[in-house]
PDB file of N, CA, C and O in Angstrom:
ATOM      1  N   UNK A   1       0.810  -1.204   0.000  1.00  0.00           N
ATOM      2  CA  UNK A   1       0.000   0.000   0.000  1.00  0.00           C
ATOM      3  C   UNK A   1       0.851   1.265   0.000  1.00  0.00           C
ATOM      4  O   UNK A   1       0.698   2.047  -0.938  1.00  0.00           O
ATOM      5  N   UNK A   2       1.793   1.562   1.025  1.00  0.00           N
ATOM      6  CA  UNK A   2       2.559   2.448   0.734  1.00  0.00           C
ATOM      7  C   UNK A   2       3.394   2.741  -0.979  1.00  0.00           C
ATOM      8  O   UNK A   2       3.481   3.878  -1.443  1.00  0.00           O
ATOM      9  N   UNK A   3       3.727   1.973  -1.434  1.00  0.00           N
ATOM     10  CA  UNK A   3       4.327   1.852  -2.545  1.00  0.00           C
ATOM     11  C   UNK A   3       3.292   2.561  -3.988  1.00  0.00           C
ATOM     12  O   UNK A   3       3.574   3.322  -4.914  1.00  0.00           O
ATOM     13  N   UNK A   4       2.137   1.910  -3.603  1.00  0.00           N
ATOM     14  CA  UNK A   4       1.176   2.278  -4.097  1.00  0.00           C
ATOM     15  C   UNK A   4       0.775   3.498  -4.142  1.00  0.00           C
ATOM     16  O   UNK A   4       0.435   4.117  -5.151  1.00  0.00           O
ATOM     17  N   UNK A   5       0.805   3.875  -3.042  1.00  0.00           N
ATOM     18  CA  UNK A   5      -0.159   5.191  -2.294  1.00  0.00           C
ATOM     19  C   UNK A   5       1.119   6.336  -2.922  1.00  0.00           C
ATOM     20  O   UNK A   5       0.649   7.229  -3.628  1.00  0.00           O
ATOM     21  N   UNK A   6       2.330   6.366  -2.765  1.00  0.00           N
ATOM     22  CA  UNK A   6       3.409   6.949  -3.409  1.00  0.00           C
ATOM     23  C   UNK A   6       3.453   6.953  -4.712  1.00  0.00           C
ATOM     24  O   UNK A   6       3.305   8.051  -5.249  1.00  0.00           O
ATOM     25  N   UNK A   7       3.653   5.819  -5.533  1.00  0.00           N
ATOM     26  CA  UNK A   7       3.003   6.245  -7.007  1.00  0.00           C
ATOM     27  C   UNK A   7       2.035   6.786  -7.550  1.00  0.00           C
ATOM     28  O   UNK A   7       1.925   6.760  -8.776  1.00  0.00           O
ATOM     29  N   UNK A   8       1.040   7.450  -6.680  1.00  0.00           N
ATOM     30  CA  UNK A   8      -0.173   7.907  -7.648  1.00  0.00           C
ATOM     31  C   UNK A   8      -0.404   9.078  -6.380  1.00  0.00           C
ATOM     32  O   UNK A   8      -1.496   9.561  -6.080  1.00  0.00           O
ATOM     33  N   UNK A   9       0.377   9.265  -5.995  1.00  0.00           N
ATOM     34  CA  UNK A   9       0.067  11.009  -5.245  1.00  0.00           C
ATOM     35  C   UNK A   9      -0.450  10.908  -3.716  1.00  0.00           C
ATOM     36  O   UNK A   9      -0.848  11.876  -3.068  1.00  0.00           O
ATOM     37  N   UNK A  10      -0.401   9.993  -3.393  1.00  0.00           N
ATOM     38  CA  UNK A  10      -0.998   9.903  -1.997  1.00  0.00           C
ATOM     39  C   UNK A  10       0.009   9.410  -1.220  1.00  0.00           C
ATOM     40  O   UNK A  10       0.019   8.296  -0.697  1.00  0.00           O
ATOM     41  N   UNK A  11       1.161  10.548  -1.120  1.00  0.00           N
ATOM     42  CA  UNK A  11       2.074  10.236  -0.331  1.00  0.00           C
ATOM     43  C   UNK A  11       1.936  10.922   1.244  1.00  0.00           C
ATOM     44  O   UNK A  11       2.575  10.572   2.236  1.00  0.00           O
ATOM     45  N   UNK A  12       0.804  12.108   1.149  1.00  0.00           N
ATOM     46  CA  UNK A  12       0.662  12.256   2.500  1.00  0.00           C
ATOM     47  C   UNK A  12      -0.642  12.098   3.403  1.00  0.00           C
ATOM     48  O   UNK A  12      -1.016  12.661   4.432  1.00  0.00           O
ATOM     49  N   UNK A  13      -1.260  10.945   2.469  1.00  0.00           N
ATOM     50  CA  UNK A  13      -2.787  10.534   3.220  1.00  0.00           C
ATOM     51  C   UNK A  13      -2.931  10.001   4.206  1.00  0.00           C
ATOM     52  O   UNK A  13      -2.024   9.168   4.207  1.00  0.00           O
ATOM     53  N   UNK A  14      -3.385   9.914   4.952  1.00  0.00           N
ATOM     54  CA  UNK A  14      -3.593   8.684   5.860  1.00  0.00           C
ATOM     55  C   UNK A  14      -3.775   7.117   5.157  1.00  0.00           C
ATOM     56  O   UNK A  14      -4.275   6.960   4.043  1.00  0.00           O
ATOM     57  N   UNK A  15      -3.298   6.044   5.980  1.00  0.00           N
ATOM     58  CA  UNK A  15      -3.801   4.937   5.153  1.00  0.00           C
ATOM     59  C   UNK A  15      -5.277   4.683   5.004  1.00  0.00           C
ATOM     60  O   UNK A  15      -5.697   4.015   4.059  1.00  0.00           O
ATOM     61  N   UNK A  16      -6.119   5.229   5.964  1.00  0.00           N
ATOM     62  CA  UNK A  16      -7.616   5.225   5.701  1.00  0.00           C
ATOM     63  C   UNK A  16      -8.467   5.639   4.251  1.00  0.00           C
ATOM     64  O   UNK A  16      -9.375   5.154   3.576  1.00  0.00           O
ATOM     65  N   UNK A  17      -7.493   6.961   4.220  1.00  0.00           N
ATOM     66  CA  UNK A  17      -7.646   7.656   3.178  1.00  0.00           C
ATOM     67  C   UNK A  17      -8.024   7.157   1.967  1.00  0.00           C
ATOM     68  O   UNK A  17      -9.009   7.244   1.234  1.00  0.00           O
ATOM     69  N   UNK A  18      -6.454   6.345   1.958  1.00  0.00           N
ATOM     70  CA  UNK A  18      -5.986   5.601   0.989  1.00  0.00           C
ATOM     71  C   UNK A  18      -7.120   4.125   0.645  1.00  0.00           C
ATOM     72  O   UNK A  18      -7.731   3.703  -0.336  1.00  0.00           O
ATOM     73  N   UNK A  19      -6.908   3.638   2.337  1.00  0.00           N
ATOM     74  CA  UNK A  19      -7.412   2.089   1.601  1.00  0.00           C
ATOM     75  C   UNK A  19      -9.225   2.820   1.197  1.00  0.00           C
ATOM     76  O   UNK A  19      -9.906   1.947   0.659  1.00  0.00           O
ATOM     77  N   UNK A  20     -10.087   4.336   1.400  1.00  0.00           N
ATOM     78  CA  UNK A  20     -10.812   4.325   0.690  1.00  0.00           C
ATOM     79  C   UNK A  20     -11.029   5.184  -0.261  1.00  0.00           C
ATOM     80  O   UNK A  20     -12.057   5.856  -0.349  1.00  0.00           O
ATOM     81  N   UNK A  21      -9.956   5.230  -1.141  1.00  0.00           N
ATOM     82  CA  UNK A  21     -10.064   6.159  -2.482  1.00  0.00           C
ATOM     83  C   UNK A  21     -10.590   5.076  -3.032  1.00  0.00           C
ATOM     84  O   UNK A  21     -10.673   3.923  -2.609  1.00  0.00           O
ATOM     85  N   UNK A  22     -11.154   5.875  -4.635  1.00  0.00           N
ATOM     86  CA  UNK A  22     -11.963   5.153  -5.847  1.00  0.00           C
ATOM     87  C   UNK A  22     -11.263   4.646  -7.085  1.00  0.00           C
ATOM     88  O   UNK A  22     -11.580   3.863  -7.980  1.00  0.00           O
ATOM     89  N   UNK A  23     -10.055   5.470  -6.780  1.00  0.00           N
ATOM     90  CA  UNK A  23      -8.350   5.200  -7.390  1.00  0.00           C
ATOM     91  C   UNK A  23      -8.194   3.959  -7.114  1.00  0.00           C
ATOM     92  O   UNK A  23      -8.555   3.219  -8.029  1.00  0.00           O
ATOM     93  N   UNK A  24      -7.479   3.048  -5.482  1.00  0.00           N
ATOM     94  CA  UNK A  24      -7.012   2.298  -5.345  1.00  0.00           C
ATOM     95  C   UNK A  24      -8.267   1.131  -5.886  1.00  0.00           C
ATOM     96  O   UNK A  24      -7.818   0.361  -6.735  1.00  0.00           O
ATOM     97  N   UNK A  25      -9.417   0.946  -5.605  1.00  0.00           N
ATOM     98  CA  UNK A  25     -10.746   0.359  -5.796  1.00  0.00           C
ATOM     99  C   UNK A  25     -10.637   0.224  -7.238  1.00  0.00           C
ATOM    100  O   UNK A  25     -11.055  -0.871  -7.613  1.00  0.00           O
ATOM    101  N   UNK A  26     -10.392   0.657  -7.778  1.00  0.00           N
ATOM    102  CA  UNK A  26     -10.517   0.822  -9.563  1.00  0.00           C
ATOM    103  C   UNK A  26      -9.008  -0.369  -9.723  1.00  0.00           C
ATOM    104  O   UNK A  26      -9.059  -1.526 -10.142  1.00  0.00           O
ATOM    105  N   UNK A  27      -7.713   0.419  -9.218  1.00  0.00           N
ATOM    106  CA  UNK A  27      -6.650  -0.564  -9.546  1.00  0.00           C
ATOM    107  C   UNK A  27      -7.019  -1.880  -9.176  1.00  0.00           C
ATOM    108  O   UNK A  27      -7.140  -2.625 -10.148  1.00  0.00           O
ATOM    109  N   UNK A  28      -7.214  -2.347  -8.180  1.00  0.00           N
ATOM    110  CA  UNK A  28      -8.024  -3.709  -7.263  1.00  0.00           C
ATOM    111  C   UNK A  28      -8.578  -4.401  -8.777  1.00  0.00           C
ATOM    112  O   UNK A  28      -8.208  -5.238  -9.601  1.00  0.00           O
ATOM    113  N   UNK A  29      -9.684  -3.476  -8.542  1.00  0.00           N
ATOM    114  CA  UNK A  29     -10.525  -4.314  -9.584  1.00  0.00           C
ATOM    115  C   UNK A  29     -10.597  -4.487 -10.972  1.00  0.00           C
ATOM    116  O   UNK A  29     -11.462  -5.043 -11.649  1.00  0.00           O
ATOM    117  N   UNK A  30      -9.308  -3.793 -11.371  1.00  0.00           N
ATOM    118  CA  UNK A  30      -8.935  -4.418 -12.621  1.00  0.00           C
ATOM    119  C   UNK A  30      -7.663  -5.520 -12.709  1.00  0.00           C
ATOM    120  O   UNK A  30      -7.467  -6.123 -13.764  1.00  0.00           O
ATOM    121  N   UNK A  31      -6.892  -5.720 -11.638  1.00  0.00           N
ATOM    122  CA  UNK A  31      -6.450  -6.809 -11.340  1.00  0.00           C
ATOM    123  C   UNK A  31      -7.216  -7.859 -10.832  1.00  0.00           C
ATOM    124  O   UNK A  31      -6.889  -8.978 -11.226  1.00  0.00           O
ATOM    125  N   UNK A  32      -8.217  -7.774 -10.006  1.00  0.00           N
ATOM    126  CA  UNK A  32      -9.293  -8.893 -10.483  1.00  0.00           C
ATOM    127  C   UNK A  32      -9.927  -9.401 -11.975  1.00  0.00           C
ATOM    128  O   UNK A  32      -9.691 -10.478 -12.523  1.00  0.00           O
ATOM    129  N   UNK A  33     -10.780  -8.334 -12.457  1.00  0.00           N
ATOM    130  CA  UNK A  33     -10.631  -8.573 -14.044  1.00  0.00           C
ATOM    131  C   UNK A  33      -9.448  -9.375 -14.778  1.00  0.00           C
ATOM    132  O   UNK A  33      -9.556 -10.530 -15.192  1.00  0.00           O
ATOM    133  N   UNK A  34      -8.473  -8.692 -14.855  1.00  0.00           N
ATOM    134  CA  UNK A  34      -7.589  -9.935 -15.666  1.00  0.00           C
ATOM    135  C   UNK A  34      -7.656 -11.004 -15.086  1.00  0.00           C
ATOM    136  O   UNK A  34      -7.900 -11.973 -15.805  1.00  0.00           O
ATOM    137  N   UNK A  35      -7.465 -11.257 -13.545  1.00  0.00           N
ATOM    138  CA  UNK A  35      -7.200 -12.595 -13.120  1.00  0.00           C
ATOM    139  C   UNK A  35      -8.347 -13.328 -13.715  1.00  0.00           C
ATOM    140  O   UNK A  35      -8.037 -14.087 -14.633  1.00  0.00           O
ATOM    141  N   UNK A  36      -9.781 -13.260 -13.351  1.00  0.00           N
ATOM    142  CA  UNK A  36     -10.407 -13.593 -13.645  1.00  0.00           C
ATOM    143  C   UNK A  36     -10.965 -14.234 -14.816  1.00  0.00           C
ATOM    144  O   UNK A  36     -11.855 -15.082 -14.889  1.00  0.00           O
ATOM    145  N   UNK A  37     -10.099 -13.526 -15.957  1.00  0.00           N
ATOM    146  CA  UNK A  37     -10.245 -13.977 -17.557  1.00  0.00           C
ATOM    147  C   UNK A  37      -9.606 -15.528 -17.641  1.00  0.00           C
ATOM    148  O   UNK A  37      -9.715 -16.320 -18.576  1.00  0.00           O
ATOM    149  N   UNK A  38      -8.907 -15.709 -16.370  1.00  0.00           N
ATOM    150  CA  UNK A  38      -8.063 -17.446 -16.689  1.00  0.00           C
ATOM    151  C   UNK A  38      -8.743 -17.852 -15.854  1.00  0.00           C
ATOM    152  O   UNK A  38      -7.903 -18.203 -15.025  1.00  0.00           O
ATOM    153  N   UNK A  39      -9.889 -18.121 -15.353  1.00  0.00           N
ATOM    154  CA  UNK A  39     -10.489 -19.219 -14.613  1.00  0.00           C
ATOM    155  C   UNK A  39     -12.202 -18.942 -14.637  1.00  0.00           C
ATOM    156  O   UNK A  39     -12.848 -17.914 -14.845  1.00  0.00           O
ATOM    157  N   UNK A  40     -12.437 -19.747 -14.459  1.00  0.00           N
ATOM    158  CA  UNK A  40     -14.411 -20.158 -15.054  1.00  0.00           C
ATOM    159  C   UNK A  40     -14.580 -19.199 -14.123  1.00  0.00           C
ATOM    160  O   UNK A  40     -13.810 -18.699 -13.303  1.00  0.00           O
ATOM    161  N   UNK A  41     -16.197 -18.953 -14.494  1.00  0.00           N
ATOM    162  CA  UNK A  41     -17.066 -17.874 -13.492  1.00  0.00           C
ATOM    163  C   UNK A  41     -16.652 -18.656 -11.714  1.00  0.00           C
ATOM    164  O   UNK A  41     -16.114 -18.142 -10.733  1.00  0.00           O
ATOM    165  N   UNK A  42     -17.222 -20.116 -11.955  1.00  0.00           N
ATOM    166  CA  UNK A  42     -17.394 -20.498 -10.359  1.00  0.00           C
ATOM    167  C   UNK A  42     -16.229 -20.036  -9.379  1.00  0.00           C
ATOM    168  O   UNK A  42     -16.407 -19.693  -8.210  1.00  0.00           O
ATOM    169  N   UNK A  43     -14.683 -20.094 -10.220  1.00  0.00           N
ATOM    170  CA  UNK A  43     -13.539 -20.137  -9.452  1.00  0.00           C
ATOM    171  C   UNK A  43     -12.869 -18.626  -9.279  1.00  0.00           C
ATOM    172  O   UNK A  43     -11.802 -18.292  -8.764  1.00  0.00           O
ATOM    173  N   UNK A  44     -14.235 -17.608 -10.105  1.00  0.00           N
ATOM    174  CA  UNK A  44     -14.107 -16.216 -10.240  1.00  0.00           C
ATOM    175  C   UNK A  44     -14.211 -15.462  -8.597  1.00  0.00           C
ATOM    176  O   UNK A  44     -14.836 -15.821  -7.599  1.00  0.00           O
ATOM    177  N   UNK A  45     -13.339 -14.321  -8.836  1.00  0.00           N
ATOM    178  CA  UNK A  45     -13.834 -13.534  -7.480  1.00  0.00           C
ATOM    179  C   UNK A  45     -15.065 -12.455  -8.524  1.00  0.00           C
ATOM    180  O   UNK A  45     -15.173 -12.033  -9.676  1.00  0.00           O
ATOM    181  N   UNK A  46     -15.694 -12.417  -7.399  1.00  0.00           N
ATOM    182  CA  UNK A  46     -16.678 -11.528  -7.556  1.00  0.00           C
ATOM    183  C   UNK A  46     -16.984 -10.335  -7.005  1.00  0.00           C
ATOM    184  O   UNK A  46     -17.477  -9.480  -7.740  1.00  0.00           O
ATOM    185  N   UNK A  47     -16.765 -10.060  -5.679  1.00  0.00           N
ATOM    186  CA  UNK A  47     -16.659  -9.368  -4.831  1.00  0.00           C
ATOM    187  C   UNK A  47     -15.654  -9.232  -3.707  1.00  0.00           C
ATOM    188  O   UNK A  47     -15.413 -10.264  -3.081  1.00  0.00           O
ATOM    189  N   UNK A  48     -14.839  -7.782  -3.247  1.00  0.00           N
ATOM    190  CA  UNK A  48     -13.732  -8.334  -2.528  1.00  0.00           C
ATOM    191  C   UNK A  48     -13.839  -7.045  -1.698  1.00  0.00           C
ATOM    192  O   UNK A  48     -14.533  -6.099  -2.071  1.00  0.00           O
ATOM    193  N   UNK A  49     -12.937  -7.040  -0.253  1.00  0.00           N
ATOM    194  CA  UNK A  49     -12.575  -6.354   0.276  1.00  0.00           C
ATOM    195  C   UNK A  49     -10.984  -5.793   0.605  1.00  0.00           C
ATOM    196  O   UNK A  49     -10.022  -6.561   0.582  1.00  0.00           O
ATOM    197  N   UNK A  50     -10.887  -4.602   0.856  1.00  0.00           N
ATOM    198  CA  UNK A  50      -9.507  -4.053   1.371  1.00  0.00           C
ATOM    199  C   UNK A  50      -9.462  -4.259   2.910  1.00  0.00           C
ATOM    200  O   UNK A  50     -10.269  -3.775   3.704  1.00  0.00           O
ATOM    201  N   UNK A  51      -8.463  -5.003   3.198  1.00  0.00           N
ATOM    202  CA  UNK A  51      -8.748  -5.172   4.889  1.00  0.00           C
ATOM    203  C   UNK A  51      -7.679  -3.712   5.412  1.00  0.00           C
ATOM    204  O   UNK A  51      -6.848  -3.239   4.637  1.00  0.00           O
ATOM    205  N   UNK A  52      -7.877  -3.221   6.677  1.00  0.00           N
ATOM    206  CA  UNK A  52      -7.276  -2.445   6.686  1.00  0.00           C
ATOM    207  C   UNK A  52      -5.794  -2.605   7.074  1.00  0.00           C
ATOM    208  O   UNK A  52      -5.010  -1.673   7.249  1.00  0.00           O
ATOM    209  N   UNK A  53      -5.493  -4.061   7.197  1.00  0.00           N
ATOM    210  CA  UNK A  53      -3.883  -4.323   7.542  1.00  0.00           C
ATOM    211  C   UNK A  53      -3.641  -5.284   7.154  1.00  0.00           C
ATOM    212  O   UNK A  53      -4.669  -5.961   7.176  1.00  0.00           O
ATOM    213  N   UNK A  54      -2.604  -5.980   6.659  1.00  0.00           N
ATOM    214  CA  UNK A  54      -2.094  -7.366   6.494  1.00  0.00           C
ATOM    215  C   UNK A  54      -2.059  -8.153   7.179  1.00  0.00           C
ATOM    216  O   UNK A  54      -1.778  -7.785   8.319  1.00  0.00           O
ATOM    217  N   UNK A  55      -2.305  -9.706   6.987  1.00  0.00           N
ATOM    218  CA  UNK A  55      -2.101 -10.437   7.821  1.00  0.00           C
ATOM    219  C   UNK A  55      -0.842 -11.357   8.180  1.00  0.00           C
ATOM    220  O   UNK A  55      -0.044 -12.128   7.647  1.00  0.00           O
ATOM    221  N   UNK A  56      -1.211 -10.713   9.593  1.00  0.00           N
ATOM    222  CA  UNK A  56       0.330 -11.571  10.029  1.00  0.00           C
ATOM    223  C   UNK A  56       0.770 -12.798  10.642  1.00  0.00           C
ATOM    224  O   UNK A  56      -0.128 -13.639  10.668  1.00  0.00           O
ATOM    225  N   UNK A  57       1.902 -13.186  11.160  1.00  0.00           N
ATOM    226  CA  UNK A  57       1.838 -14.555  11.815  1.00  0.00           C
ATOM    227  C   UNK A  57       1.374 -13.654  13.330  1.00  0.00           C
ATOM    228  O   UNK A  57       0.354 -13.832  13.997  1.00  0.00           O
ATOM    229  N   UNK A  58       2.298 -12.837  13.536  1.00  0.00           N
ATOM    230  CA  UNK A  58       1.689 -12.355  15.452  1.00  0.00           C
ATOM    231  C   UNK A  58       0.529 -11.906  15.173  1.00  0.00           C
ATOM    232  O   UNK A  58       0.297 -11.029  16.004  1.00  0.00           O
ATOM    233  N   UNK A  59      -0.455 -12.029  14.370  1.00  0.00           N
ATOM    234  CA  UNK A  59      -1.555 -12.029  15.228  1.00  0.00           C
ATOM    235  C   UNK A  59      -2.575 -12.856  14.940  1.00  0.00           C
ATOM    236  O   UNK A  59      -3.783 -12.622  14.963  1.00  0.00           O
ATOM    237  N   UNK A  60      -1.855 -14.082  14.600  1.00  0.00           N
ATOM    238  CA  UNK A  60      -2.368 -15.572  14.421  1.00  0.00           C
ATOM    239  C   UNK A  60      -3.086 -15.810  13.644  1.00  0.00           C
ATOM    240  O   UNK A  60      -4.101 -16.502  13.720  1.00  0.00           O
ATOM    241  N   UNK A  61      -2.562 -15.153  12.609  1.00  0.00           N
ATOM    242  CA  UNK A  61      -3.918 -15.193  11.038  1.00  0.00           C
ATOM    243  C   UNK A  61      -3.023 -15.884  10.235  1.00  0.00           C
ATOM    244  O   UNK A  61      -3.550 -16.450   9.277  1.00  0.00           O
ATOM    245  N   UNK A  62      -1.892 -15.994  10.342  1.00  0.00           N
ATOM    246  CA  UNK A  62      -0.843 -16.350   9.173  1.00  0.00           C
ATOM    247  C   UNK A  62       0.045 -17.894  10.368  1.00  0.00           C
ATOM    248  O   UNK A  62       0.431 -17.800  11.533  1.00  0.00           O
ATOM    249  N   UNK A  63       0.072 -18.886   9.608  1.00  0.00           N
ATOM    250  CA  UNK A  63       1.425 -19.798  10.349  1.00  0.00           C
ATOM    251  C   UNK A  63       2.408 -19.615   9.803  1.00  0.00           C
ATOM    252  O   UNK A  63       2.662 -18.880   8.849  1.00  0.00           O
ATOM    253  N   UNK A  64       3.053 -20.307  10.407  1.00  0.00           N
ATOM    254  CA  UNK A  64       5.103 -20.002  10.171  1.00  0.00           C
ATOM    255  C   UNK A  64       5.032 -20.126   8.765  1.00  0.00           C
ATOM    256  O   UNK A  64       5.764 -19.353   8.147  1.00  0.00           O
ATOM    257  N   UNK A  65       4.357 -20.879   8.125  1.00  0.00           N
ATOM    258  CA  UNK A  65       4.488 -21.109   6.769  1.00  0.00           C
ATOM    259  C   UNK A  65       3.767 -20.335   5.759  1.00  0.00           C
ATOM    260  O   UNK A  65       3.526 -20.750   4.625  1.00  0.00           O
ATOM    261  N   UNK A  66       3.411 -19.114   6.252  1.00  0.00           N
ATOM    262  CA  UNK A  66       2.239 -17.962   5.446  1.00  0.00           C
ATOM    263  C   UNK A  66       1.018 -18.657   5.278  1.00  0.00           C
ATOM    264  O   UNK A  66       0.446 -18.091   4.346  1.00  0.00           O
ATOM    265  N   UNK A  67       0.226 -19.719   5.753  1.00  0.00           N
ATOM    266  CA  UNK A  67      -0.642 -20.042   5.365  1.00  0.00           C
ATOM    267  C   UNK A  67      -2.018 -19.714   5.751  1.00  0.00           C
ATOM    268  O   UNK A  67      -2.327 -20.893   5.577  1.00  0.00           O
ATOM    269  N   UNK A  68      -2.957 -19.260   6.063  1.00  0.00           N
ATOM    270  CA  UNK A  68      -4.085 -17.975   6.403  1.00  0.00           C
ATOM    271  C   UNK A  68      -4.736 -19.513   7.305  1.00  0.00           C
ATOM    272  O   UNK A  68      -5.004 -20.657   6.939  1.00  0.00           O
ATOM    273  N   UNK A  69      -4.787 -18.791   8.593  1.00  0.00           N
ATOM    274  CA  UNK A  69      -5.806 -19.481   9.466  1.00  0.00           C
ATOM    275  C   UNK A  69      -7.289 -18.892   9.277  1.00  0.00           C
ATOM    276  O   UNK A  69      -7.706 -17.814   9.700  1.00  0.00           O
ATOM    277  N   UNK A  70      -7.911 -19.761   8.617  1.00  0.00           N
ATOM    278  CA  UNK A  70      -8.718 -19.300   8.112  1.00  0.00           C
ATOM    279  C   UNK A  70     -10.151 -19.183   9.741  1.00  0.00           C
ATOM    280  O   UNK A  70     -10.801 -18.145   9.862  1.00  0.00           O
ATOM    281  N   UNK A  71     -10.273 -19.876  10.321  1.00  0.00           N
ATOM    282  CA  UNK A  71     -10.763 -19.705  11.616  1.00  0.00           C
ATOM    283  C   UNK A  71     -10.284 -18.685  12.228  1.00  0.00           C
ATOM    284  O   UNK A  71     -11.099 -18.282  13.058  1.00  0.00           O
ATOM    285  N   UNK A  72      -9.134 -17.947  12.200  1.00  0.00           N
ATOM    286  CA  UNK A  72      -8.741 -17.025  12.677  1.00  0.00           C
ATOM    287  C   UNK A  72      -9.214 -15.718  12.014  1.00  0.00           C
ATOM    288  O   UNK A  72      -9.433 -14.698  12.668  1.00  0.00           O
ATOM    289  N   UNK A  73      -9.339 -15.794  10.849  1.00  0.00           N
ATOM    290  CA  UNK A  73      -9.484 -14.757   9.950  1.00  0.00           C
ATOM    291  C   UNK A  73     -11.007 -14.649   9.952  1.00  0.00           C
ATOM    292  O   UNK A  73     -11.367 -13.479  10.088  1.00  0.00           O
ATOM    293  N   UNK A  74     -12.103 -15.608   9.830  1.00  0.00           N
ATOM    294  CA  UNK A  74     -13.398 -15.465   9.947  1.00  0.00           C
ATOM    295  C   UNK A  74     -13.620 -14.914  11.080  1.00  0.00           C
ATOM    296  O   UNK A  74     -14.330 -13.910  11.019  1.00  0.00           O
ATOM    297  N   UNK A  75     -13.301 -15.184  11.971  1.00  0.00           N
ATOM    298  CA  UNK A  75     -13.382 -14.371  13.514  1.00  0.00           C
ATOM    299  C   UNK A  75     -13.366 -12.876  13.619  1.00  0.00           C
ATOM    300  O   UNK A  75     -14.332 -12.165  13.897  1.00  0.00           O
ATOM    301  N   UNK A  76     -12.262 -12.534  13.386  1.00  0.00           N
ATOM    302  CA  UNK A  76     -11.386 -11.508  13.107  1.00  0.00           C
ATOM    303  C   UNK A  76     -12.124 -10.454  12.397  1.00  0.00           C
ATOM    304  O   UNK A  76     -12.291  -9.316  12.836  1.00  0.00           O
ATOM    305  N   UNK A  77     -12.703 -11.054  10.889  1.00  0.00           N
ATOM    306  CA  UNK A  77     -13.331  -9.918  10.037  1.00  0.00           C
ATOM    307  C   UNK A  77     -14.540 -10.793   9.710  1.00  0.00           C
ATOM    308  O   UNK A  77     -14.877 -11.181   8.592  1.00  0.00           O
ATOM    309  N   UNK A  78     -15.171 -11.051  10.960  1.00  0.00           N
ATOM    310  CA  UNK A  78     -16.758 -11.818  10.578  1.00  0.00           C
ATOM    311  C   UNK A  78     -17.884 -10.640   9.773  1.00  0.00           C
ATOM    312  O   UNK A  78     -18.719 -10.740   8.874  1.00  0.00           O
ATOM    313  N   UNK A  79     -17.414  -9.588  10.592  1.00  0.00           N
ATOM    314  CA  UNK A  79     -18.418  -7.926  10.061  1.00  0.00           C
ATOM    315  C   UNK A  79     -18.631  -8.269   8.793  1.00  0.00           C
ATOM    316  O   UNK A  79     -19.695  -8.534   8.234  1.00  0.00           O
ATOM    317  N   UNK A  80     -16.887  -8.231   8.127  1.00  0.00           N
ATOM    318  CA  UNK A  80     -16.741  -7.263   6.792  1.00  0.00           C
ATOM    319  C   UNK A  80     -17.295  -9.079   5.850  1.00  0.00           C
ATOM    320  O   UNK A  80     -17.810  -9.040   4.733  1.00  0.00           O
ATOM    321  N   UNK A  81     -17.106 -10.097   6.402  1.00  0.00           N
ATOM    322  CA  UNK A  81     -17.402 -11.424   5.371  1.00  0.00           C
ATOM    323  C   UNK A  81     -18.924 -11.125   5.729  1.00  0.00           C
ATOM    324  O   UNK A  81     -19.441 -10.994   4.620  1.00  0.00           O
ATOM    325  N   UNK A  82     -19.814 -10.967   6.589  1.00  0.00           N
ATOM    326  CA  UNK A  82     -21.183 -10.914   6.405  1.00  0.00           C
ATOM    327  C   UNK A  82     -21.298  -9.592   5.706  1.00  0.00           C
ATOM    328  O   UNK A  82     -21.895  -9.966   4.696  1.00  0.00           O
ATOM    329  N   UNK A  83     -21.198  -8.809   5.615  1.00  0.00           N
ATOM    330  CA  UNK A  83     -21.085  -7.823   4.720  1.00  0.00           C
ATOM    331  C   UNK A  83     -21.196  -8.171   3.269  1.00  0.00           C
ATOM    332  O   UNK A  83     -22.228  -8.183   2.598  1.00  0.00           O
ATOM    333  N   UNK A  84     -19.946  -8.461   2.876  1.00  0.00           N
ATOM    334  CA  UNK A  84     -19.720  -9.127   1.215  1.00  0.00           C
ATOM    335  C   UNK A  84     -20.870 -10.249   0.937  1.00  0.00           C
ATOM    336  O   UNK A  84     -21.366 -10.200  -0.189  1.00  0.00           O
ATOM    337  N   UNK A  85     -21.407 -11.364   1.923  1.00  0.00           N
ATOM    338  CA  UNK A  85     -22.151 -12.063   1.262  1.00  0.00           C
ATOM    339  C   UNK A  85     -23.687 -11.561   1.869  1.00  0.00           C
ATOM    340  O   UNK A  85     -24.600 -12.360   2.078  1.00  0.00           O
ATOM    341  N   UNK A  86     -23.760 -10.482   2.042  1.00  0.00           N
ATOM    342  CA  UNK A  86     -25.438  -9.967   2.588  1.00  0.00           C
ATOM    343  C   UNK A  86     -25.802  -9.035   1.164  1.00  0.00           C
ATOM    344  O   UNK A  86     -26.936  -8.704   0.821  1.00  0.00           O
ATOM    345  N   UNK A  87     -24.399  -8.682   0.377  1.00  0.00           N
ATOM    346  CA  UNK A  87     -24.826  -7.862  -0.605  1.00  0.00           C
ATOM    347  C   UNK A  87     -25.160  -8.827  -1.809  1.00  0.00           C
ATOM    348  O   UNK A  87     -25.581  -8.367  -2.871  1.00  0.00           O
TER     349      UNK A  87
END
């Protein structure tokens, strides 16, 4: 995000700012778009969110091996997943 937020002028925003411009939302979702062109509708994303931080191993979302505890992560951002599938 920083890297990001520096290439396109938002070098002195807040990250809030940032993770809700219509800029970054637009880049997002045209890197979804392409991805999307190599795999069927079912295995398509459709809808997504910006979380507001990465996930890490300290705070038990990630194991030693980067792999997303996914029980950890439903917990965590139960809001924003009932959110995405209420719309």
């Amino acid at each position: 995000l920083p890297d990001w937020a520096a290439m396109h002028g938002h070098v002195d925003g807040a990250a809030t700012d940032v993770l809700d411009s219509a800029e970054l939302k637009a880049a997002i979702q045209q890197a979804v778009d392409q991805a999307n062109e190599s795999v069927s509708r079912a295995e398509s994303i459709r809808t997504f969110a910006i979380l507001p931080r990465d996930l890490t191993i300290e705070s038990g979302e990630l194991t030693a091996t980067l792999k997303v505890r996914r029980a950890v992560v439903e917990k965590v951002y139960a809001d924003e997943i009932d959110r995405i599938y209420a719309g």
